[in-house]
C-alpha positions as CSV (number, residue, x, y, z in Angstrom):
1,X,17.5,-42.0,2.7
2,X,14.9,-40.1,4.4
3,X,11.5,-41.4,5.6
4,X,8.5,-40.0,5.9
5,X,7.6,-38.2,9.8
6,X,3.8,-39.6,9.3
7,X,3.7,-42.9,7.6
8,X,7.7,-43.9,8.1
9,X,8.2,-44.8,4.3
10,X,11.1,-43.7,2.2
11,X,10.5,-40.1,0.7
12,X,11.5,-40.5,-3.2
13,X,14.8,-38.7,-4.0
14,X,13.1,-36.1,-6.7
15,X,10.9,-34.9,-3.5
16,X,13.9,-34.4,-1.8
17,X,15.5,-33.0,-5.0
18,X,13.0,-29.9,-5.4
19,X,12.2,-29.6,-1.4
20,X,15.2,-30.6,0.7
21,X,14.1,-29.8,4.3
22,X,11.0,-31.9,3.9
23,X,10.0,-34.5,6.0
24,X,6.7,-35.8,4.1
25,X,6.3,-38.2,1.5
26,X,4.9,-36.6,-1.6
27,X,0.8,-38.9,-0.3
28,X,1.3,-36.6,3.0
29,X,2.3,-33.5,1.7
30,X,-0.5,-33.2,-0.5
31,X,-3.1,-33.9,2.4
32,X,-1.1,-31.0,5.1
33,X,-2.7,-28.6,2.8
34,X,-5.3,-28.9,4.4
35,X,-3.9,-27.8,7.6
36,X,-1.9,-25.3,6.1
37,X,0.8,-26.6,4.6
38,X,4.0,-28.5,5.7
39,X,5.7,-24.4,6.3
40,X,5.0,-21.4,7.2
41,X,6.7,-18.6,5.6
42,X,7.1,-15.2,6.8
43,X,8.3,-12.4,5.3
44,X,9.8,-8.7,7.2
45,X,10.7,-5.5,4.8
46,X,13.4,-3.5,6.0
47,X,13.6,-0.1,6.3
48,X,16.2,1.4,4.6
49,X,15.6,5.1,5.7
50,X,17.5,7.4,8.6
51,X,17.0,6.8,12.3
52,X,14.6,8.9,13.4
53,X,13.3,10.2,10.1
54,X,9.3,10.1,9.5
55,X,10.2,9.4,5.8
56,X,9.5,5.6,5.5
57,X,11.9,3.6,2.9
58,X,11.7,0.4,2.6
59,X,14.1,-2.0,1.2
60,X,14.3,-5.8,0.7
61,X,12.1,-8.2,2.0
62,X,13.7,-10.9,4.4
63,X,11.6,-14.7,4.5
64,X,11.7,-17.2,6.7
65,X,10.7,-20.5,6.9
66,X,9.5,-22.4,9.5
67,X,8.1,-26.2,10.2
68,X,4.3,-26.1,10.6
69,X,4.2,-28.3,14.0
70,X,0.5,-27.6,14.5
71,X,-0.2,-29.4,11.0
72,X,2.2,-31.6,11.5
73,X,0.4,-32.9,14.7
74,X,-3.1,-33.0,12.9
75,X,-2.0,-35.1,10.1
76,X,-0.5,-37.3,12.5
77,X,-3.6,-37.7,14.4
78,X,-5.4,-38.3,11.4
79,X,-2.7,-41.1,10.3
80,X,-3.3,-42.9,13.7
81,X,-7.0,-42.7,13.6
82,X,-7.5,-40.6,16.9
């Protein structure tokens, strides 16, 4: 059982199910949008080519995800009325 980082109640198990890292309830993941979302998610393309060659190839694309602790702190402050 998980609960929610805003409000403190349980976070359903199908929320959990499709997004595991989350720490909103399904009410306060809907209103970080807002802000930006609950993640941010970045992405970096590799380059594939010869060191020191002009010719650029690129290859995959790495993401990464990160908590959104600016939005995290607005909703929050919304929450608690400040």
């Amino acid at each position: 059982m998980r609960t929610c980082e805003i409000c403190g109640m349980e976070i359903l198990a199908e929320r959990l199910e499709c997004v595991p890292d989350t720490n909103l309830c399904a009410k306060h993941a809907a209103e970080i949008t807002k802000y930006g979302g609950e993640f941010i998610v970045t992405g970096v393309q590799g380059n594939i080519g010869k060191a020191g060659s002009l010719k650029k190839n690129y290859g995959d694309v790495s993401t990464f995800k990160s908590r959104n602790q600016n939005a995290i702190n607005k909703l929050r402050q919304d929450y608690l009325g400040e």
